[in-house]
Structure formats: C-alpha cells, structure tokens
Phi, psi and omega in degrees: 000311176323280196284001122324336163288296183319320186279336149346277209295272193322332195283294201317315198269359189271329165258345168306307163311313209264299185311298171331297181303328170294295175279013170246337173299325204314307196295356190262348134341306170311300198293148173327299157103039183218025064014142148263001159277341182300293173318307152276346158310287197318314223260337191285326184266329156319301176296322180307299178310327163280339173260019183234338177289269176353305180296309189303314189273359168275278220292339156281307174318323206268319198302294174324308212273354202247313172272010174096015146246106186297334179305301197272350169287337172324273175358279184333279157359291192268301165302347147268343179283358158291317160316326189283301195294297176316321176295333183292321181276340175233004145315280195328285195322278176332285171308339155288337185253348171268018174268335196258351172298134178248197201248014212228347179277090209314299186336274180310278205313326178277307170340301172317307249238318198277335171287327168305332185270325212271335160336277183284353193264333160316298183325307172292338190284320149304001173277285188332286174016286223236247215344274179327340204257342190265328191281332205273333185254178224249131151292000000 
C-alpha cells in the first residue's frame, strides 16, 4: 500500500512539472527569442524541467515496480529516460545556436523558437500520455 501512495504522489508531481512547464514555456513564445536574456531564461527553464522530470519519474518507476505495476513503471520508466536524452538534445541545439545568435540574425532566432516549440510539443506529448494512461488502465 505504501508504494502505491508514492507512486500516486511521484505520477501527481511528474505531472504538475510537465503542466507547469507548458504553462510557463507557452507564454514565453511572445518573446522575440533574440535577446541573450530572452535565450537564457528559456534555456534555464528548459534545464530546471529536465533535470526535475527524471527524478520524479525514476522514483515513480521504482515505486510502481515495488507495488506491482509493471505498466505504469515501465511508463514512469521511459519518460523519464526521454527526458534524459531530450536534455541532452536540446540543452546542446539550444547552446549551439545561442553562441552564434545576434539580435539582428532571423535564422538562429527562428531556430531557437523551433526548438522551443519542439520542447515543448514533447511535452505535451507526455503530459497526453501518462494522463491517458492513467484515465484508460486500471491502477
């Protein structure tokens, strides 16, 4: 019983991060994305959501496998190590392109912007996920 309240509790706060993170990237969409203060907020946030997303979802993996669902540790399991790879893949991209961003070079502002969306449309997709996964199987 216990680690079923954990793994509850880790699935809850694994989605309060991926919502948080949505609704706090979406509105940063407004911004120009040509600033290095612009850039670097984005990418500070982008690093916080990658490095806090893992934990929760490793500690909901081992939780699940400990109460005897295998499905959802699995789940648990694979988003986070997608999480993992994507920090790897869009920290880099993001830091490649903020070396060489001017304010006046549209390319790289749209690069930057197309990473932000791609951040984020992961995002949703594992948010859709693990919401779905939670309304169609049985716990």
């Amino acid at each position: 019983m216990l680690f079923t309240i954990l793994a509850l509790f880790s699935t809850v706060f694994a989605l309060v991060c991926m919502a948080y993170f949505m609704l706090g990237s979406l509105p940063l969409l407004v911004l120009n994305h040509d600033t290095p203060l612009d850039s670097r907020f984005i990418r500070g946030l982008f690093n916080v959501y990658y490095r806090a997303l893992p934990i929760v979802a490793g500690f909901g993996a081992v939780s699940y496998a400990l109460a005897g669902k295998p499905g959802f540790a699995a789940e648990m399991a694979a988003i986070g190590v997608l999480t993992l790879v994507a920090r790897r893949f869009f920290l880099a991209k993001m830091d490649a392109v903020r070396a060489t961003m001017t304010a006046t070079d549209a390319d790289a502002i749209a690069r930057f912007r197309r990473l932000h969306i791609a951040g984020m449309v992961l995002n949703a997709a594992q948010l859709l996920t693990l919401a779905l996964s939670l309304t169609l199987l049985r716990l």
